[in-house]
PDBQT receptor file of N, H, CA, C and O in Angstrom, charges set to zero:
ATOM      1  N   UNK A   1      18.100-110.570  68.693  1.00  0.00    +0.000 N 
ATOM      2  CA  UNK A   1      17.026-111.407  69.150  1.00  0.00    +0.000 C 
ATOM      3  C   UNK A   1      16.114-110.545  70.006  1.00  0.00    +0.000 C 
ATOM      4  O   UNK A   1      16.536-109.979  71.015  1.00  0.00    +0.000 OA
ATOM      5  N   UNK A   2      14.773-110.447  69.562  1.00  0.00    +0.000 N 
ATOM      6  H   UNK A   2      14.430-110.907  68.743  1.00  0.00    +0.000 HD
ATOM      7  CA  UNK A   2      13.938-110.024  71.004  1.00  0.00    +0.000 C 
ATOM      8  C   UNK A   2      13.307-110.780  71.818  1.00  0.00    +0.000 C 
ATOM      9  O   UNK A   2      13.175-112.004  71.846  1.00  0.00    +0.000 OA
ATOM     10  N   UNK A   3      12.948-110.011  72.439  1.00  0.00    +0.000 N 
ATOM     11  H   UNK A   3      13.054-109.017  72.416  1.00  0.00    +0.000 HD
ATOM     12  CA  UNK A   3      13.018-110.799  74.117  1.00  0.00    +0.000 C 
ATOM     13  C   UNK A   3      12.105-110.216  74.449  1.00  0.00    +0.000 C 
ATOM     14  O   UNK A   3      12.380-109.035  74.237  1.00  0.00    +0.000 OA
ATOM     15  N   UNK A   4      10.480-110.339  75.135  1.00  0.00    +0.000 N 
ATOM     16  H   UNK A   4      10.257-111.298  75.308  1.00  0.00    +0.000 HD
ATOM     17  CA  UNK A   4       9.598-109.736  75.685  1.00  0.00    +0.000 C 
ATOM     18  C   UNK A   4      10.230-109.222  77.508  1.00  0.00    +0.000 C 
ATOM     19  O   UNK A   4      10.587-109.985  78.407  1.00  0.00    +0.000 OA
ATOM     20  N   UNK A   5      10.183-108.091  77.518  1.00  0.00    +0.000 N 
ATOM     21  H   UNK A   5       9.893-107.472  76.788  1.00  0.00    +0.000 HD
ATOM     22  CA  UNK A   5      10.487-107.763  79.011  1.00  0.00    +0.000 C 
ATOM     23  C   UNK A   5       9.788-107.485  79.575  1.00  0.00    +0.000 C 
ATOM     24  O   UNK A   5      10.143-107.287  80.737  1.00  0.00    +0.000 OA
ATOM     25  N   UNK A   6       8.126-107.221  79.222  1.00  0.00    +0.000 N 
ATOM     26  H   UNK A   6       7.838-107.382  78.278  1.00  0.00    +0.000 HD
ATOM     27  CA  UNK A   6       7.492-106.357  79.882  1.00  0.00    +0.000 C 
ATOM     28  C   UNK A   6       6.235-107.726  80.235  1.00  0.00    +0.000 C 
ATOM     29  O   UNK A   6       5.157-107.458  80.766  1.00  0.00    +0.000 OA
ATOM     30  N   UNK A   7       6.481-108.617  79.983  1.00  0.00    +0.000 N 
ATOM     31  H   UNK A   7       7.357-108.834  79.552  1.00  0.00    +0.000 HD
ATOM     32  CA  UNK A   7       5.226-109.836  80.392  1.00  0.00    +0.000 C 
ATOM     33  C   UNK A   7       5.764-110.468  81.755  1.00  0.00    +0.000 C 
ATOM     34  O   UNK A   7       6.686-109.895  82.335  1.00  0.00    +0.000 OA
ATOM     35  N   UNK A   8       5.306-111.429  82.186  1.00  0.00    +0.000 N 
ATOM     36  H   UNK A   8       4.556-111.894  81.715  1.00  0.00    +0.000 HD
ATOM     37  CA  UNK A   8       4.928-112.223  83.542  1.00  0.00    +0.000 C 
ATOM     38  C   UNK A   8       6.231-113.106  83.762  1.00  0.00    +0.000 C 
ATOM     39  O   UNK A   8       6.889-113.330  84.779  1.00  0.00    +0.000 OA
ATOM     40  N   UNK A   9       6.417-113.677  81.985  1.00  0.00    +0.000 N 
ATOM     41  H   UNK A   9       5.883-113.496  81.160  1.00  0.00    +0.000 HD
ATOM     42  CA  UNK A   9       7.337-114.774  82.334  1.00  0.00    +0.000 C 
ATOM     43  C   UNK A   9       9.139-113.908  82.163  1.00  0.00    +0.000 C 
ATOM     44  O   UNK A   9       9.437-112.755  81.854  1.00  0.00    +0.000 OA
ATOM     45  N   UNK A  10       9.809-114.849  82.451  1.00  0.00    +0.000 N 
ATOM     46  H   UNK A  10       9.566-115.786  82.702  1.00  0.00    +0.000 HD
ATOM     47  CA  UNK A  10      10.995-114.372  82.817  1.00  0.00    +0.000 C 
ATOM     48  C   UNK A  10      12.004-115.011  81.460  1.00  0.00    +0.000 C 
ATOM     49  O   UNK A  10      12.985-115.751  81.535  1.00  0.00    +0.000 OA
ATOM     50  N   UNK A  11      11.371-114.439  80.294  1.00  0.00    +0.000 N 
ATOM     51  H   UNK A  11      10.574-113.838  80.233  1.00  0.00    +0.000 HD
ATOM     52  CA  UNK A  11      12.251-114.684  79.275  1.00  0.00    +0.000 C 
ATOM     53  C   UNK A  11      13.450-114.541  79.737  1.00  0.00    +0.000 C 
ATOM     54  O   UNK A  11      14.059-115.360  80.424  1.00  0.00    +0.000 OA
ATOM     55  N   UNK A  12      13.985-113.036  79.211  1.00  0.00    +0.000 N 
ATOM     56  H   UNK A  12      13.489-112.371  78.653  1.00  0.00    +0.000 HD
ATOM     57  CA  UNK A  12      15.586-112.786  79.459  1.00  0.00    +0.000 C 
ATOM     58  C   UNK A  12      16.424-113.229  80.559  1.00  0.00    +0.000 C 
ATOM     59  O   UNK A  12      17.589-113.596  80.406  1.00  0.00    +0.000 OA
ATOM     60  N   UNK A  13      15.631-113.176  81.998  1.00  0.00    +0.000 N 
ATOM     61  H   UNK A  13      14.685-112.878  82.122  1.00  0.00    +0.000 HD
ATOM     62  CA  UNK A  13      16.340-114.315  82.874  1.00  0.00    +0.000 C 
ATOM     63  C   UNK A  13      16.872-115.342  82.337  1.00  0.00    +0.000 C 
ATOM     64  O   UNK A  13      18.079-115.326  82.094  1.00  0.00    +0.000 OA
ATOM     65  N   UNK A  14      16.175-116.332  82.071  1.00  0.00    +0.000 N 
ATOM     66  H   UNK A  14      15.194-116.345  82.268  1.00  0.00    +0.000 HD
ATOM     67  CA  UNK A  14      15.987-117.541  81.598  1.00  0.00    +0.000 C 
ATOM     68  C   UNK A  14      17.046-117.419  80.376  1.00  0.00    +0.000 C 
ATOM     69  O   UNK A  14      18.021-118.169  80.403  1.00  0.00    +0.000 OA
ATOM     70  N   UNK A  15      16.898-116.539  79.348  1.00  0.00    +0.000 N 
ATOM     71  H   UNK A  15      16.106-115.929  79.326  1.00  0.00    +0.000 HD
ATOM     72  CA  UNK A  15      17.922-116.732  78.284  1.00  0.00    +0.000 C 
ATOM     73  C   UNK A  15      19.534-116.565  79.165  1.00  0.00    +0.000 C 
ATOM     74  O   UNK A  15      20.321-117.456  78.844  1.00  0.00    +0.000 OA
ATOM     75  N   UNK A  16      19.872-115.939  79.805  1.00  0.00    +0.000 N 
ATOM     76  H   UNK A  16      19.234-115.215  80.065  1.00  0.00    +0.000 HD
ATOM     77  CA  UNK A  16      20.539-115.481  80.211  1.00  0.00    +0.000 C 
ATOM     78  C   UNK A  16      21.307-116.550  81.132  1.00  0.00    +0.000 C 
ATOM     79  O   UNK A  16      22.487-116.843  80.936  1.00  0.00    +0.000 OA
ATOM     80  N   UNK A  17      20.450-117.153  82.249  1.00  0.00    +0.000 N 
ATOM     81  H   UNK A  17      19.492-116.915  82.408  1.00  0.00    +0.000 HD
ATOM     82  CA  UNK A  17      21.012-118.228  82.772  1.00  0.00    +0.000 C 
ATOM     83  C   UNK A  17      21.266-119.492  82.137  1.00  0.00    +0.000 C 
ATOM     84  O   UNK A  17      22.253-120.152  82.462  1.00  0.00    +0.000 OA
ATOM     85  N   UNK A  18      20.267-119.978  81.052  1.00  0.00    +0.000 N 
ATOM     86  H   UNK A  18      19.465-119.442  80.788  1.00  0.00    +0.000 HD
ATOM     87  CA  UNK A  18      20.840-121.449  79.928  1.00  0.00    +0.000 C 
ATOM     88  C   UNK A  18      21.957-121.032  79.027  1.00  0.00    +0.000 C 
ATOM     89  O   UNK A  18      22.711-121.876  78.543  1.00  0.00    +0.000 OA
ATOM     90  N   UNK A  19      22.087-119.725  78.783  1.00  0.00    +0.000 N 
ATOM     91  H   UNK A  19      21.474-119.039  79.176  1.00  0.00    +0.000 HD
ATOM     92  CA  UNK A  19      23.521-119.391  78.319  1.00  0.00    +0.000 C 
ATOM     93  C   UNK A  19      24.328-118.978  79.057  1.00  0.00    +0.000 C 
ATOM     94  O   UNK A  19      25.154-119.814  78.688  1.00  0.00    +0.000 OA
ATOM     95  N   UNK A  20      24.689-118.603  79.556  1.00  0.00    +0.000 N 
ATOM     96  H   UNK A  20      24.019-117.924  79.856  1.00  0.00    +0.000 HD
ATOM     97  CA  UNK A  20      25.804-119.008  81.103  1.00  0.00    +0.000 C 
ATOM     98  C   UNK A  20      25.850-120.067  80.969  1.00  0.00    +0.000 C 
ATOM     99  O   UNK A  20      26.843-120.451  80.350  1.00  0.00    +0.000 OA
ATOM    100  N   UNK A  21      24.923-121.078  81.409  1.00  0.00    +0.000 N 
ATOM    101  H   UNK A  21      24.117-120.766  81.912  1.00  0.00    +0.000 HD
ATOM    102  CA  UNK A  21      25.417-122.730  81.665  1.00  0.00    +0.000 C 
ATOM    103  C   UNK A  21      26.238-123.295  80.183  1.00  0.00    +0.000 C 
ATOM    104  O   UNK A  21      27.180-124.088  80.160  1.00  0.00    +0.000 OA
ATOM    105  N   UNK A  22      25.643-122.699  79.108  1.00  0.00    +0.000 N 
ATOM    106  H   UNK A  22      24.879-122.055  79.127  1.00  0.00    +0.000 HD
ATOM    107  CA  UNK A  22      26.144-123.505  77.882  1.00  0.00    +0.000 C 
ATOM    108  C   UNK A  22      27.863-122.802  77.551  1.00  0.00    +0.000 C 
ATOM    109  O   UNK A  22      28.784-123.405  77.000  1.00  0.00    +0.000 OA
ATOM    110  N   UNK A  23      27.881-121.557  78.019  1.00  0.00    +0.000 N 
ATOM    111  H   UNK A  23      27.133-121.068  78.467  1.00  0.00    +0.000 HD
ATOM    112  CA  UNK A  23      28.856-120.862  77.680  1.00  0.00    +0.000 C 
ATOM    113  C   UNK A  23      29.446-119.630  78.755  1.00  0.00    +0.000 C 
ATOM    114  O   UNK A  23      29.171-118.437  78.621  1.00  0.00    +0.000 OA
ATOM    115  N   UNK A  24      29.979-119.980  79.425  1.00  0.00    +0.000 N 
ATOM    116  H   UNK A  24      30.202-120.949  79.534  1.00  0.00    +0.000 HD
ATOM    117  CA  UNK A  24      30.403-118.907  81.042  1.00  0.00    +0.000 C 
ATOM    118  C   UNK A  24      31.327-117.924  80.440  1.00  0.00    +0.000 C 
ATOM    119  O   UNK A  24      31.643-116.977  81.160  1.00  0.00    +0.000 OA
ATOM    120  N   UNK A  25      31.774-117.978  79.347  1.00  0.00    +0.000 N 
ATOM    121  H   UNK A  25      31.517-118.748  78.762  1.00  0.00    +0.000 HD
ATOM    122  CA  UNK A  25      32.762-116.550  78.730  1.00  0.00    +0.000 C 
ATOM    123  C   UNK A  25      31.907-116.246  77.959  1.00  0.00    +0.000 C 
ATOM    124  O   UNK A  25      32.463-115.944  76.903  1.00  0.00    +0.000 OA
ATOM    125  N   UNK A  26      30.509-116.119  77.853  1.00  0.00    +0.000 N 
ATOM    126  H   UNK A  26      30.057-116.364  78.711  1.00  0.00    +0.000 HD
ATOM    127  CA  UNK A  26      29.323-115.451  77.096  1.00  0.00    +0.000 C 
ATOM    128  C   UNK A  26      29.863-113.584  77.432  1.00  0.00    +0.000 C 
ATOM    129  O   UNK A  26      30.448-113.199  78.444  1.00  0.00    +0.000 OA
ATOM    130  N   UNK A  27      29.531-112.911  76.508  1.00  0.00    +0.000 N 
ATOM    131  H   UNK A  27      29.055-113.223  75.685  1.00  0.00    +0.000 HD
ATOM    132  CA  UNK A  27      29.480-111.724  76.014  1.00  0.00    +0.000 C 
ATOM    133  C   UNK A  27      27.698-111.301  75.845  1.00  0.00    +0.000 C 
ATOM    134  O   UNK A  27      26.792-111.708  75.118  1.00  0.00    +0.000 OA
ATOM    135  N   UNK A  28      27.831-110.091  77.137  1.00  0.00    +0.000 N 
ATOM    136  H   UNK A  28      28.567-109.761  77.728  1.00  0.00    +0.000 HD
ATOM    137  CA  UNK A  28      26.010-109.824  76.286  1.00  0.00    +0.000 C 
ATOM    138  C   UNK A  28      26.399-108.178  76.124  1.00  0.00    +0.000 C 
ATOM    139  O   UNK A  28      26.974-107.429  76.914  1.00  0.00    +0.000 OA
ATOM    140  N   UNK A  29      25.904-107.955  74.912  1.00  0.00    +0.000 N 
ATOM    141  H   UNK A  29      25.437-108.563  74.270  1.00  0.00    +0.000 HD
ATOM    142  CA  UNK A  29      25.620-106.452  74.257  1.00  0.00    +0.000 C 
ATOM    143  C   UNK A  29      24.043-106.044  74.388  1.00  0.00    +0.000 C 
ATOM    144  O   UNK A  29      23.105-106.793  74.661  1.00  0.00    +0.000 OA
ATOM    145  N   UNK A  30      24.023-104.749  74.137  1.00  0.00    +0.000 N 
ATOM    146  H   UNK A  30      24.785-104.141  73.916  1.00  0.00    +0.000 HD
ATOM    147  CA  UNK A  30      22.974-104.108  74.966  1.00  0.00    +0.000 C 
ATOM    148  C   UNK A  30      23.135-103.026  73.490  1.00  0.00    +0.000 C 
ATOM    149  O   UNK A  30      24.219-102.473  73.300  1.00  0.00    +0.000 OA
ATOM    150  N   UNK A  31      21.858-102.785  72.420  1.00  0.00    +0.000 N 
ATOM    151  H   UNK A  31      20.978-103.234  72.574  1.00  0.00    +0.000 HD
ATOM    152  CA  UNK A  31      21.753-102.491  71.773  1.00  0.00    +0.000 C 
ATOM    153  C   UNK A  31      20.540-101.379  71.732  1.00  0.00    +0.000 C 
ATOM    154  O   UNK A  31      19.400-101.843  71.768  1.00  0.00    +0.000 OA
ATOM    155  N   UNK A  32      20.661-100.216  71.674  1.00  0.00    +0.000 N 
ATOM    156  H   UNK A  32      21.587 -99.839  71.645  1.00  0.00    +0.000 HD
ATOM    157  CA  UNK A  32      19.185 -99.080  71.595  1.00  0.00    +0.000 C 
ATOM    158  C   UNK A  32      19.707 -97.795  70.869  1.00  0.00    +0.000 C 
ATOM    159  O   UNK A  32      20.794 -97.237  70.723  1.00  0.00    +0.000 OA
ATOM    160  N   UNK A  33      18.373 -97.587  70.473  1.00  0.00    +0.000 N 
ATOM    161  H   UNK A  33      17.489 -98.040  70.591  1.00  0.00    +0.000 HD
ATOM    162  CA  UNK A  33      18.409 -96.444  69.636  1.00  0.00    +0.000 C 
ATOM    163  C   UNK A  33      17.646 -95.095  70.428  1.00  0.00    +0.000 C 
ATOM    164  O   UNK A  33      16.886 -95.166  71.394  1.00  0.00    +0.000 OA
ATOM    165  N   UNK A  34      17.886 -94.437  70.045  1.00  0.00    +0.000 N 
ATOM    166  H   UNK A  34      18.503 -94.379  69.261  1.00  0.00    +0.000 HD
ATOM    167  CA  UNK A  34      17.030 -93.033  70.504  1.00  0.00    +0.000 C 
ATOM    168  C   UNK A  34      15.834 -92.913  70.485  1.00  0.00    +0.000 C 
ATOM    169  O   UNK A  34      15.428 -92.081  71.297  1.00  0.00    +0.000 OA
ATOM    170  N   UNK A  35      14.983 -93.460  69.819  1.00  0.00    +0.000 N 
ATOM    171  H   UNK A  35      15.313 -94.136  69.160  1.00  0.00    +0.000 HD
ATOM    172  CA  UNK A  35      13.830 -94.285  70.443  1.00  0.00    +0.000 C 
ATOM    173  C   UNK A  35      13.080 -95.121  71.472  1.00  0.00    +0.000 C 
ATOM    174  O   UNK A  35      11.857 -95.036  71.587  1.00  0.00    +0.000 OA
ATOM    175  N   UNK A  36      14.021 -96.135  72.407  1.00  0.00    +0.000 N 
ATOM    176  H   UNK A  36      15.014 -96.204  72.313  1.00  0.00    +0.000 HD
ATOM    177  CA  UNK A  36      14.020 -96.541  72.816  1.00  0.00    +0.000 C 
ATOM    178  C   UNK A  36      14.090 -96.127  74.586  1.00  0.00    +0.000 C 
ATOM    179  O   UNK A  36      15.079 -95.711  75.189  1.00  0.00    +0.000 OA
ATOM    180  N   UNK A  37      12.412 -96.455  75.266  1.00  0.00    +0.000 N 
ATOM    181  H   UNK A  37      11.608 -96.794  74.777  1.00  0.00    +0.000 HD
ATOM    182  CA  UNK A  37      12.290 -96.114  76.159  1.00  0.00    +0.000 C 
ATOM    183  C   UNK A  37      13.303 -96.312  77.684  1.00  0.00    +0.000 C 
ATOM    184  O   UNK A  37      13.806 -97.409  77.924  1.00  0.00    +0.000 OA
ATOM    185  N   UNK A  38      13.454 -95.420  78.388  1.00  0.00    +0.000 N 
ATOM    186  H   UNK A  38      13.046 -94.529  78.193  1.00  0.00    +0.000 HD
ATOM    187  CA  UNK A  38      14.518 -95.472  79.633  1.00  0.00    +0.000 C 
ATOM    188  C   UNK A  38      13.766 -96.662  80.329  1.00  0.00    +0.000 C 
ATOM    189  O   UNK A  38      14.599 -97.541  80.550  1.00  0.00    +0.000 OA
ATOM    190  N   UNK A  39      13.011 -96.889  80.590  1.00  0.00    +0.000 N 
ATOM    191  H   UNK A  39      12.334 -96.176  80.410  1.00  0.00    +0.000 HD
ATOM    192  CA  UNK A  39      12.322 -97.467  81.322  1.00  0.00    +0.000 C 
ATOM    193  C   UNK A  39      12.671 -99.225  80.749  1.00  0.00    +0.000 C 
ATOM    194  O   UNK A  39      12.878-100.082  81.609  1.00  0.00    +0.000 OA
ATOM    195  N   UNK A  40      12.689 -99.455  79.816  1.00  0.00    +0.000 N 
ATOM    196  H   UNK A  40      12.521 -98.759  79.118  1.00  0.00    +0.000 HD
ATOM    197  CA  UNK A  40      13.085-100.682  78.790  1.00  0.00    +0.000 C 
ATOM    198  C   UNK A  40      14.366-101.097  78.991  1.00  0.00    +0.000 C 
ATOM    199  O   UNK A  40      14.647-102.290  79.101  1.00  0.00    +0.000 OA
ATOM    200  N   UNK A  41      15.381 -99.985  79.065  1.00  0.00    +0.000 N 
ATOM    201  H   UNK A  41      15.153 -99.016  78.976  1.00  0.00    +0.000 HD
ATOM    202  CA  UNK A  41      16.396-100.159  78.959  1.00  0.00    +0.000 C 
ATOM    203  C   UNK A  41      16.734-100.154  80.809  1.00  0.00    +0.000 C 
ATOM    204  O   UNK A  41      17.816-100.659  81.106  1.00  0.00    +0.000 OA
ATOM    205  N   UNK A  42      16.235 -99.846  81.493  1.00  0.00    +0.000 N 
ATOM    206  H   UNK A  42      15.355 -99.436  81.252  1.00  0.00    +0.000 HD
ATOM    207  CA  UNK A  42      16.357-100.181  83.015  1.00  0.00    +0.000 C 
ATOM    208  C   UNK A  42      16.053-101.556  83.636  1.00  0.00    +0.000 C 
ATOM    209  O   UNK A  42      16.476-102.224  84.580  1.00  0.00    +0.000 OA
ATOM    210  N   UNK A  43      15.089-101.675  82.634  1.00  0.00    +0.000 N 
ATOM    211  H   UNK A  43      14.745-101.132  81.868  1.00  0.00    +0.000 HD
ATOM    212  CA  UNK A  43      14.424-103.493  83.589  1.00  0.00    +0.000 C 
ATOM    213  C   UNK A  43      15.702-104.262  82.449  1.00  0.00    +0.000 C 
ATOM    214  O   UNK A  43      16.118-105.313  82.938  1.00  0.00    +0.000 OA
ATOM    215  N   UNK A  44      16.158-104.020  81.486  1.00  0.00    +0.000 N 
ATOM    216  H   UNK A  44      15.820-103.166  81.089  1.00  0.00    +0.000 HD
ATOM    217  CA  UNK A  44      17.119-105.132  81.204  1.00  0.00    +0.000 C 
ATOM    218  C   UNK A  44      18.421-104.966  82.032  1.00  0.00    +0.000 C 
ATOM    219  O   UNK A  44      18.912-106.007  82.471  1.00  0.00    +0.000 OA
ATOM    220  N   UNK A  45      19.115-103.657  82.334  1.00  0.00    +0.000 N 
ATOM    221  H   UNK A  45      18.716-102.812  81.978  1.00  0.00    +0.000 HD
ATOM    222  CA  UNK A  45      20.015-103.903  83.202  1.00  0.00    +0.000 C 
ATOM    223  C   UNK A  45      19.861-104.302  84.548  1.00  0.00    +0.000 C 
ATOM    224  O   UNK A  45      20.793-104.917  85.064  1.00  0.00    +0.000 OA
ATOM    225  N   UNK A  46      18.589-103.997  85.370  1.00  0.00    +0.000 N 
ATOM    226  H   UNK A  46      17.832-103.497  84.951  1.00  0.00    +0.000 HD
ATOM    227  CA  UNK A  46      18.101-104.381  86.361  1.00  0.00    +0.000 C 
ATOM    228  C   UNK A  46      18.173-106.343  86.277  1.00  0.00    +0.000 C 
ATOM    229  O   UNK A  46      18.601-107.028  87.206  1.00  0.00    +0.000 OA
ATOM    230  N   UNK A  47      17.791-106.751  85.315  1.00  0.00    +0.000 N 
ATOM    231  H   UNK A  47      17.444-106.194  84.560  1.00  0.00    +0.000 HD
ATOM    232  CA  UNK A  47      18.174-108.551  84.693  1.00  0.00    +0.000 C 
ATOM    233  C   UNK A  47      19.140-108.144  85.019  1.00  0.00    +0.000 C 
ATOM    234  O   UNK A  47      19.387-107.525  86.054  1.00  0.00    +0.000 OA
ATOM    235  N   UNK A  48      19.821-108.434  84.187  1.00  0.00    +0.000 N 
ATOM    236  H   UNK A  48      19.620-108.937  83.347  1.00  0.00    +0.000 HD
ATOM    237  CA  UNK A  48      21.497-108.373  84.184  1.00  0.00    +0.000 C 
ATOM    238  C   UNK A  48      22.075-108.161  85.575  1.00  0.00    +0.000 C 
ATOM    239  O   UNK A  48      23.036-108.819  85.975  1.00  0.00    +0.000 OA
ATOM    240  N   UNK A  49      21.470-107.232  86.300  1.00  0.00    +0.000 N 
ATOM    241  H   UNK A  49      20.690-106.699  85.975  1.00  0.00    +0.000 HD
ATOM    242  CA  UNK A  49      22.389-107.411  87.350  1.00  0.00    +0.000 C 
ATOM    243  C   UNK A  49      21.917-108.382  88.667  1.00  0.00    +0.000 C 
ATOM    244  O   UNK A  49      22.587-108.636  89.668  1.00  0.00    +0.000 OA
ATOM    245  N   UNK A  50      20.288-108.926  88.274  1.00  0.00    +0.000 N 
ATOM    246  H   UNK A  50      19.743-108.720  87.461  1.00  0.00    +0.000 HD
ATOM    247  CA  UNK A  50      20.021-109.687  89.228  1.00  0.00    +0.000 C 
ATOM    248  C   UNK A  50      20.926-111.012  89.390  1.00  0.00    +0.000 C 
ATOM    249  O   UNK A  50      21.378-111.492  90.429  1.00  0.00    +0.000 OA
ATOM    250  N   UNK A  51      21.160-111.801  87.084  1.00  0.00    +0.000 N 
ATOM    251  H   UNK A  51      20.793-111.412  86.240  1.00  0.00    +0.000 HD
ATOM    252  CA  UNK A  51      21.942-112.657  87.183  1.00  0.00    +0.000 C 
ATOM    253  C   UNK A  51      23.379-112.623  87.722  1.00  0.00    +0.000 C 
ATOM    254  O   UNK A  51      24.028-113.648  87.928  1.00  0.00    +0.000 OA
ATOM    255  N   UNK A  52      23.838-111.370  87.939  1.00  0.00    +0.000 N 
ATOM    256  H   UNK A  52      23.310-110.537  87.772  1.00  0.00    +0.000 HD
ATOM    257  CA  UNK A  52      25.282-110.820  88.113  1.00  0.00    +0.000 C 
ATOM    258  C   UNK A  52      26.018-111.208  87.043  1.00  0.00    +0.000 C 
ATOM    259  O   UNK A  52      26.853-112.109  86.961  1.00  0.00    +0.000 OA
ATOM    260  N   UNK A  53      25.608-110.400  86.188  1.00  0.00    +0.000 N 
ATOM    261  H   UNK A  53      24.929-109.668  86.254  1.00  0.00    +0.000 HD
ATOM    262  CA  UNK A  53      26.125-110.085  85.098  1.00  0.00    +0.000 C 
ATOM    263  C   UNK A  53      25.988-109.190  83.841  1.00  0.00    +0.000 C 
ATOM    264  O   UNK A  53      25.703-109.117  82.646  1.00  0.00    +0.000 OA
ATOM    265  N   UNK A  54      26.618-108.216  85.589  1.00  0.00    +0.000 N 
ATOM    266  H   UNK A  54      26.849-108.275  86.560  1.00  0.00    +0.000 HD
ATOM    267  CA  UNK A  54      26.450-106.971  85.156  1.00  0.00    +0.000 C 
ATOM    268  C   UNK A  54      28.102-106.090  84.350  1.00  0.00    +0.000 C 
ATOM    269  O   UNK A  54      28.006-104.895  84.068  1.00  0.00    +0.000 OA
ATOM    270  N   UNK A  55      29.120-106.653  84.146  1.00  0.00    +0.000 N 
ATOM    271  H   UNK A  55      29.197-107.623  84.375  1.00  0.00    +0.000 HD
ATOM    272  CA  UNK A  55      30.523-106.833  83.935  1.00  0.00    +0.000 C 
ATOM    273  C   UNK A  55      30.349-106.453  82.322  1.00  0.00    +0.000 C 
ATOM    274  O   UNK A  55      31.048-107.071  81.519  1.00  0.00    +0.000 OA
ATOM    275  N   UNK A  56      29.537-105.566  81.907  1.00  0.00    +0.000 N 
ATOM    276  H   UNK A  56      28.970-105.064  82.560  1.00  0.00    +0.000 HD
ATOM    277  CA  UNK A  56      29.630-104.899  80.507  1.00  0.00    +0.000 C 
ATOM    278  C   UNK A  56      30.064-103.274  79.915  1.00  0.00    +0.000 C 
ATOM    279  O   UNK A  56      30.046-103.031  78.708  1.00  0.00    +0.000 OA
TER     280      UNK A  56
């Protein structure tokens, strides 16, 4: 699924916390290729660890 990270609103938050609520033994994978900018891949773990859920 993509997920805009780089706009205003707080997609991946938001995905992140209505799935928690629907499912608290949720599993999130973290998928990139060698392409894929450091910087991209920082603001999603930076999410992740704001929701604390950072346990991957």
């Amino acid at each position: 699924m993509k997920i805009d990270t780089t706009g205003g609103e707080h997609q991946l938050q938001d995905l992140i916390l209505f799935s928690r609520r629907a499912n608290n033994n949720l599993r999130i994978a973290i998928k990139a290729d060698k392409t894929t900018e450091y910087k991209a891949f920082d603001k999603v773990i930076e999410t992740l660890q704001e929701q604390k859920s950072q346990s991957f």
